[in-house]
C-alpha positions in Angstrom: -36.6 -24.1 -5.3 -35.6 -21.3 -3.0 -33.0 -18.7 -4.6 -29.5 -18.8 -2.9 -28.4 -16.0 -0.6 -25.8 -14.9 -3.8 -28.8 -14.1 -6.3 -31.7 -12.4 -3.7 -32.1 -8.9 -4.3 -31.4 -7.7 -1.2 -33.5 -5.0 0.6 -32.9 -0.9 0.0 -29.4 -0.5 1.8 -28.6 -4.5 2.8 -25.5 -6.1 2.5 -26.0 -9.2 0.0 -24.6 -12.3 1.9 -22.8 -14.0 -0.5 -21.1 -11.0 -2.1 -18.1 -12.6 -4.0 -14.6 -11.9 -3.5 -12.6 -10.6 -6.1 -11.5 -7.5 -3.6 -9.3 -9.6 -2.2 -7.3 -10.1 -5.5 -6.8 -6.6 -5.4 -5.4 -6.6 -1.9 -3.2 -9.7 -2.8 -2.0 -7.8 -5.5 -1.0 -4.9 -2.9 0.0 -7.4 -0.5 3.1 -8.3 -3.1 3.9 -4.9 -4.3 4.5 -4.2 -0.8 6.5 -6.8 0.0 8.7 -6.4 -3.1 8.8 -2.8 -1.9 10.4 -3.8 1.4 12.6 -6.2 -0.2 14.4 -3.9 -2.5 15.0 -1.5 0.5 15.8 -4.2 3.3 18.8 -5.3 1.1 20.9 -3.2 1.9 20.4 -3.0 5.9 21.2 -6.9 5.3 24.2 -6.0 3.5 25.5 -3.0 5.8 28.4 -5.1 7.1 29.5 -6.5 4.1 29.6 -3.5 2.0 31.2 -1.2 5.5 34.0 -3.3 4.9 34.2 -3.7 1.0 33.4 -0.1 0.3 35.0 2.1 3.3 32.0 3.8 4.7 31.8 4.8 8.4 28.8 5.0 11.1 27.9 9.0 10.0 28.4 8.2 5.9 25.7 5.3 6.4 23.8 7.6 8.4 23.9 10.1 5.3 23.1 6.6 2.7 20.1 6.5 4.4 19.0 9.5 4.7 19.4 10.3 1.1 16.6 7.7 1.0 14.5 9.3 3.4 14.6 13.0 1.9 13.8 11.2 -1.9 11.1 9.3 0.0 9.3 12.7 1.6 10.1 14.8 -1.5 8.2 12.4 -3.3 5.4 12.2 -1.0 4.7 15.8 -1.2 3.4 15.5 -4.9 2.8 11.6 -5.2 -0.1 11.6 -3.5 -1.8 13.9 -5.5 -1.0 13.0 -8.4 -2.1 9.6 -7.4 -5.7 11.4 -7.0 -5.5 13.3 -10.1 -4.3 10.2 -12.5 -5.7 7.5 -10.7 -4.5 4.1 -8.8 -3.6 2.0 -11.7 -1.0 4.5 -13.6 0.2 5.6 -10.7 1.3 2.5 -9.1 2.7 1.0 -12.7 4.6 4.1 -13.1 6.2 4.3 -9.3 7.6 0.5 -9.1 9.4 1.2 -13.1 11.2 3.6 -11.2 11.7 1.7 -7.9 13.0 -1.2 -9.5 15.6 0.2 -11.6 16.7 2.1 -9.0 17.4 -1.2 -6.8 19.7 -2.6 -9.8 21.5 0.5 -9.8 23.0 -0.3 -7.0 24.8 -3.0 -8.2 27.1 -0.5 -10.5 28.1 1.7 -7.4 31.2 1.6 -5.9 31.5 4.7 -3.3 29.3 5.6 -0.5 28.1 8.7 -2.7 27.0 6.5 -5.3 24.7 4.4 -3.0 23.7 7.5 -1.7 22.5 8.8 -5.4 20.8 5.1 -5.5 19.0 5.4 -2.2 17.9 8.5 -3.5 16.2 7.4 -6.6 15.0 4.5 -4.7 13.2 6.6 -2.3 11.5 8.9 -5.5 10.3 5.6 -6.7 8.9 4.0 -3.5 7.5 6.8 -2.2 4.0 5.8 -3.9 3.6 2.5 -2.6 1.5 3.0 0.4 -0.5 6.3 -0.6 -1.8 4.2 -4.1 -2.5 1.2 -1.6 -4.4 2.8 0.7 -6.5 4.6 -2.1 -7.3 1.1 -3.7 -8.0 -0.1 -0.4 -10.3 3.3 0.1 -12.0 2.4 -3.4 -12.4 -1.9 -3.4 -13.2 -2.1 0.4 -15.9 -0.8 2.8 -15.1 1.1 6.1 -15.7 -2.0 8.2 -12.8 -4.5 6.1 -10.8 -1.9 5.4 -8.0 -2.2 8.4 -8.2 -6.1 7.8 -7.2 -5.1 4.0 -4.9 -2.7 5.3 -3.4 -4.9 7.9 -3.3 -7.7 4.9 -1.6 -6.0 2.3 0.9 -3.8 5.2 2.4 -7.4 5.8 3.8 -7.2 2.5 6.4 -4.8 4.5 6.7 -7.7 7.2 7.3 -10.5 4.3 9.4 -8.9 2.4 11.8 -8.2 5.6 11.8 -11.8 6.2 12.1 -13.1 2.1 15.4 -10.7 2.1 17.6 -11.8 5.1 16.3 -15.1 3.9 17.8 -14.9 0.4 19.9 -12.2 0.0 22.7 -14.1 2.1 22.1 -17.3 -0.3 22.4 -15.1 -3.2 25.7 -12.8 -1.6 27.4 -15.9 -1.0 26.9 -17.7 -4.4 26.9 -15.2 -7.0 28.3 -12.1 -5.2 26.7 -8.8 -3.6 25.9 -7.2 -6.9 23.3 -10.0 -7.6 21.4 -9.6 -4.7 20.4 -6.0 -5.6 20.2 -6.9 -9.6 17.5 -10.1 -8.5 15.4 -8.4 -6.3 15.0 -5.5 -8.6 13.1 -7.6 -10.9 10.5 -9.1 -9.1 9.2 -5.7 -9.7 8.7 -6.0 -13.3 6.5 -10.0 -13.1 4.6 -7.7 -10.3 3.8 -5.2 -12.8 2.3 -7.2 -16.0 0.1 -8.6 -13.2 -1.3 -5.5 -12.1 -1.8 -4.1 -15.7 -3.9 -7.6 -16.3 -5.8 -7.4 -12.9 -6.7 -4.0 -11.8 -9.5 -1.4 -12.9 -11.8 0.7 -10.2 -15.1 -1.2 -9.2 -17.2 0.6 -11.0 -15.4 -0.8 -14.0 -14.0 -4.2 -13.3 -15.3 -6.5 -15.7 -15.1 -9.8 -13.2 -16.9 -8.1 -10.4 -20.4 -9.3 -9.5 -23.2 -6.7 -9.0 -23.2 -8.1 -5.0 -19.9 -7.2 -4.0 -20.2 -4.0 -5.7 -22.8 -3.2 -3.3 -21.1 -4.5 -0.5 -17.9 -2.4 -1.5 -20.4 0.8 -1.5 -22.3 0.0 1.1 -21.1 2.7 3.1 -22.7 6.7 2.6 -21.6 7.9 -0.4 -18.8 10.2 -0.4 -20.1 13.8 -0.7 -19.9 15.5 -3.9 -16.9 17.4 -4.4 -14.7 19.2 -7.4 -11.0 19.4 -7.2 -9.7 19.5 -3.4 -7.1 22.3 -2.5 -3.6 20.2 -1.8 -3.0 23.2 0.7 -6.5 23.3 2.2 -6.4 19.7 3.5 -3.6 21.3 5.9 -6.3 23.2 7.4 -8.2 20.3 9.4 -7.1 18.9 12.6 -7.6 15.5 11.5 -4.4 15.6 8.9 -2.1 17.1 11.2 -3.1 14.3 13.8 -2.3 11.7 11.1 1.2 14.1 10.2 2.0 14.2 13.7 1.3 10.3 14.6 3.2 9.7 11.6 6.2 12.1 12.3 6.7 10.1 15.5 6.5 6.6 14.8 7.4 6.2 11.3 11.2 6.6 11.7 11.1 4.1 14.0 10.4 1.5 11.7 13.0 2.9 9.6 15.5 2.2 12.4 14.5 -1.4 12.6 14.9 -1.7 8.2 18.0 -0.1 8.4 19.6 -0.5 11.6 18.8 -4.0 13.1 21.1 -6.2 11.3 23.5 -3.5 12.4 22.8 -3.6 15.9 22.8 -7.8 15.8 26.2 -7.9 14.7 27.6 -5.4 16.7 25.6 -6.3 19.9 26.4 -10.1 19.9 28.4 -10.9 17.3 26.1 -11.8 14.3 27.7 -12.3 10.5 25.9 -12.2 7.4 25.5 -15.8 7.5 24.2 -16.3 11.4 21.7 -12.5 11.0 19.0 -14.6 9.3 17.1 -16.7 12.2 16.9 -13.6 14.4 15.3 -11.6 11.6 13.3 -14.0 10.2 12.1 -14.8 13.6 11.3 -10.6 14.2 9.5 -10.1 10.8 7.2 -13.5 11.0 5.9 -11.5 14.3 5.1 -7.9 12.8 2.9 -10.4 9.8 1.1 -11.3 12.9 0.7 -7.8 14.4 -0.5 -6.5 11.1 -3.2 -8.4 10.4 -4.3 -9.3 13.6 -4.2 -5.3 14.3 -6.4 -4.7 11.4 -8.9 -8.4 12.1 -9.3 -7.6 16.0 -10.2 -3.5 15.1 -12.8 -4.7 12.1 -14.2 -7.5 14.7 -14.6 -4.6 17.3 -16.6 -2.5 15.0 -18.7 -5.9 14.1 -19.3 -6.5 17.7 -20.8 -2.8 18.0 -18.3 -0.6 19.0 -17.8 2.6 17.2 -15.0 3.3 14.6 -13.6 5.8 17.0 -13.4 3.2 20.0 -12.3 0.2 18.3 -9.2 2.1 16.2 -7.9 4.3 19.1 -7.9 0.9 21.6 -6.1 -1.1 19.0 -3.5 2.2 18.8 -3.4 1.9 22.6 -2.6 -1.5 22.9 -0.1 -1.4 20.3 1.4 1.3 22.1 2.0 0.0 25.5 3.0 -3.2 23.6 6.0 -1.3 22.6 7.3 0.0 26.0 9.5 -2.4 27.1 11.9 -2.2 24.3 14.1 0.1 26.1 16.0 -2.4 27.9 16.5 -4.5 24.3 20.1 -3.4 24.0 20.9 -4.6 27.7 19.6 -8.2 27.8 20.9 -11.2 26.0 20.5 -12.2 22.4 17.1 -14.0 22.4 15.9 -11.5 24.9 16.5 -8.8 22.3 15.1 -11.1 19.5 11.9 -11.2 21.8 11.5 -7.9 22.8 12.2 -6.0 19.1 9.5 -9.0 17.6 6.8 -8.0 19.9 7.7 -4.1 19.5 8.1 -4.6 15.6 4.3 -6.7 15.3 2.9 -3.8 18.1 4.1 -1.3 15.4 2.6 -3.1 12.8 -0.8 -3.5 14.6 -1.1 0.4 15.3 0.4 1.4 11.2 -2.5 -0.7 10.3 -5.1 1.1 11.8 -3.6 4.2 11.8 -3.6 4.2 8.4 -7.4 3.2 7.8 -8.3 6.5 10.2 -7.3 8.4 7.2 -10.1 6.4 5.0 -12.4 6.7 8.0 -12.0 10.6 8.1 -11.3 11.9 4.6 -13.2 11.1 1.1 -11.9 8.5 -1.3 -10.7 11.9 -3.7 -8.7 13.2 -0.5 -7.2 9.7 0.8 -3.9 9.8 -1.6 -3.2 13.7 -0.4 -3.4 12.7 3.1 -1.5 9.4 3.3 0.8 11.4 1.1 1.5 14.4 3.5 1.4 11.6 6.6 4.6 9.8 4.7 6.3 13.1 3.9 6.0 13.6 7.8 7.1 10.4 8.7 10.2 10.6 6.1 11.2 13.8 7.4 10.9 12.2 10.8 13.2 9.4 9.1 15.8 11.9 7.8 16.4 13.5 11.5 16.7 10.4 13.1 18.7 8.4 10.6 21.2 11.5 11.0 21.2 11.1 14.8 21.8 7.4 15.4 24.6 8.3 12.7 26.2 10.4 15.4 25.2 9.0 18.3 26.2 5.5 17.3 29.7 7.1 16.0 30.1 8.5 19.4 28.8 6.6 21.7 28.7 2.9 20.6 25.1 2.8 22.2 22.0 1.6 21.1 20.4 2.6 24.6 19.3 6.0 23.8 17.4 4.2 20.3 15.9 2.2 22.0 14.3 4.7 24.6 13.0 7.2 22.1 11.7 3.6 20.1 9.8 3.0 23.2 8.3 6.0 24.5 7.3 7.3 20.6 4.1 6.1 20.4 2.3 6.6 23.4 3.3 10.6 22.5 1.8 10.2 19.3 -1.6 8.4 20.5 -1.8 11.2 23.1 -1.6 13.7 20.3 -3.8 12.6 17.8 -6.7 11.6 20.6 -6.0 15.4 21.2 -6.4 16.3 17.7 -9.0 13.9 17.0 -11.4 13.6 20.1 -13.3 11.6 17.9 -13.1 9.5 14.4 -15.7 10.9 12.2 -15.9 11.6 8.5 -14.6 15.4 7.5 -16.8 17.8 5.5 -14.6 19.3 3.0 -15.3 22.8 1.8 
């Protein structure tokens, strides 16, 4: 009887065909950590109005609330990310969402804006390791080819978890009081965690993974040997400061959408707490869509031929000019808005997804936490000026307008930098 594909040795260098799929429980397991990531930080945009009222914050205090958030968030990503390389994917995510998690109860016990400013804080410290250990599991269980569909996957987690929280946190406001929102969605962390402990391990290691997908998962040139990488020397290559710089840009735009939407709903046409969740709902369910169908149509690209450099940089592009007309979403009507901010929040999902994996494409698995790291410390900091700003402006003004215009016009900077940076995607020789 002829041998199925699964169990023929396949030739020097081929692909088995039936190579099991076990990587994919890793990536669900990413996919949930990042949602539960989003959905302890989305509570309290959700909750903005309420607690303006209840505690006696104004425009420029919130503006400071989040951007205690944002400076935890990049102080952590200047060391996570190494010491995610150093310690290794599994400790390092285990420890970061203990931390994360407890800092999204605390918030139930504050009372002044200072003291959700000290949560925020401790929040960001403990959230800041989220997306460099996912992207060095990603860099570890997937080859080049899957690895912006993985991305793309387990970045949705961001886009759920935006829609699970306007979704329940009213239900949960309403019936037991604010303090339990923040208290229940700090513990989905800890059922995510005795999952993880159970489930994860490196390839090379994993006790449930077949000898066929560990060949397809290093099917790609080995990494070149190399001892312990200078954190400051990475700094040196044009290819991080294209990902710093892309992320710099367009990173604190999505922090305006987590932070600021529900905001802008309710001061723009009128939206309570309990009338915010259909618009939201309805912008999140699209940026799932732009995530993974960033990361499928990129990986489907590559399939069909096209080079790595090619097929990332014209997802990046489209994604880009996607986003343009969202300067005119705080001068149109309601659904008009809901319409314009879903297809700019799914084109920004799209072009994180495979902006993300160029990092993976460049740099060696031992480099990929460093660099994702430094890219969200830039993107943080980007987040700390600009939460600061729309503070101000918003205070002063009343106007979303001049949001909106930097919202549009951010990305097609940042493609035009990093292609400058980057003339082509190509793996880096460290020395």
């Amino acid at each position: 009887m002829k041998p199925s594909a699964s169990v023929i040795d396949p030739a020097p260098g081929a692909v088995p065909l039936k190579a099991g799929h076990y990587r994919w429980v890793i990536c669900s397991l990413l996919f949930f950590a990042t949602t539960i990531n989003y959905i302890d930080r989305q509570v309290l945009g959700i909750l903005a109005p309420l607690l303006q009222t209840e505690i006696g914050w104004n425009e420029i205090q919130y503006g400071y609330i989040v951007t205690a958030f944002q400076a935890a968030y990049a102080l952590g990503l200047i060391v996570v990310g190494r010491l995610i390389d150093r310690f290794g994917t599994k400790i390092g995510y285990s420890v970061s969402i203990v931390l994360w998690s407890i800092a999204a109860m605390a918030h139930a016990v504050t009372r002044s804006a200072l003291g959700f400013g000290a949560a925020r804080f401790a929040l960001g410290l403990g959230e800041s390791a989220n997306f460099p250990a996912a992207i060095k599991a990603i860099a570890e269980w997937f080859p080049k080819r899957e690895r912006a569909l993985a991305t793309g996957i387990f970045n949705s987690g961001a886009n759920i978890g935006a829609v699970v929280a306007p979704a329940a946190v009213p239900f949960i406001t309403v019936t037991y009081g604010w303090q339990a929102a923040f208290i229940a969605t700090g513990l989905l962390g800890f059922v995510w965690l005795i999952a993880w402990l159970l489930v994860y391990d490196r390839p090379e290691t994993h006790g449930k993974l077949t000898a066929q997908e560990l060949a397809l998962i290093q099917s790609d040139q080995p990494d070149p040997p190399s001892g312990k990488i200078p954190w400051g020397s990475l700094l040196s290559y044009r290819q991080t400061w294209a990902f710093v710089a892309a992320k710099f840009l367009t990173d604190p735009i999505w922090w305006f959408y987590l932070y600021w939407l529900p905001k802008f709903l309710n001061q723009r046409f009128g939206l309570d707490l309990a009338h915010l969740g259909l618009p939201l709902i309805i912008i999140y369910t699209m940026t799932s869509v732009g995530s993974i169908g960033g990361g499928w149509i990129s990986g489907v690209l590559i399939r069909k031929g096209w080079s790595v450099d090619r097929a990332r940089k014209t997802v990046m592009l489209a994604s880009a000019l996607l986003i343009i007309p969202i300067v005119v979403a705080s001068t149109v009507t309601q659904w008009w808005a809901v319409a314009l901010i879903a297809l700019a929040t799914a084109a920004h999902q799209a072009w994180s997804a495979n902006l993300f994996t160029t990092v993976s494409d460049m740099f060696p698995r031992k480099a990929v936490g460093s660099v994702i790291g430094l890219g969200g410390m830039a993107g943080s900091i980007g987040g700390m000026l600009i939460a600061a700003a729309i503070g101000f402006i918003l205070e002063l003004t009343g106007s979303y307008l001049f949001v909106f215009m930097f919202a549009g016009s951010a990305y097609i900077l940042a493609l035009a930098i990093f292609a400058l940076l980057v003339p082509r995607i190509d793996t880096v020789e460290l020395v």
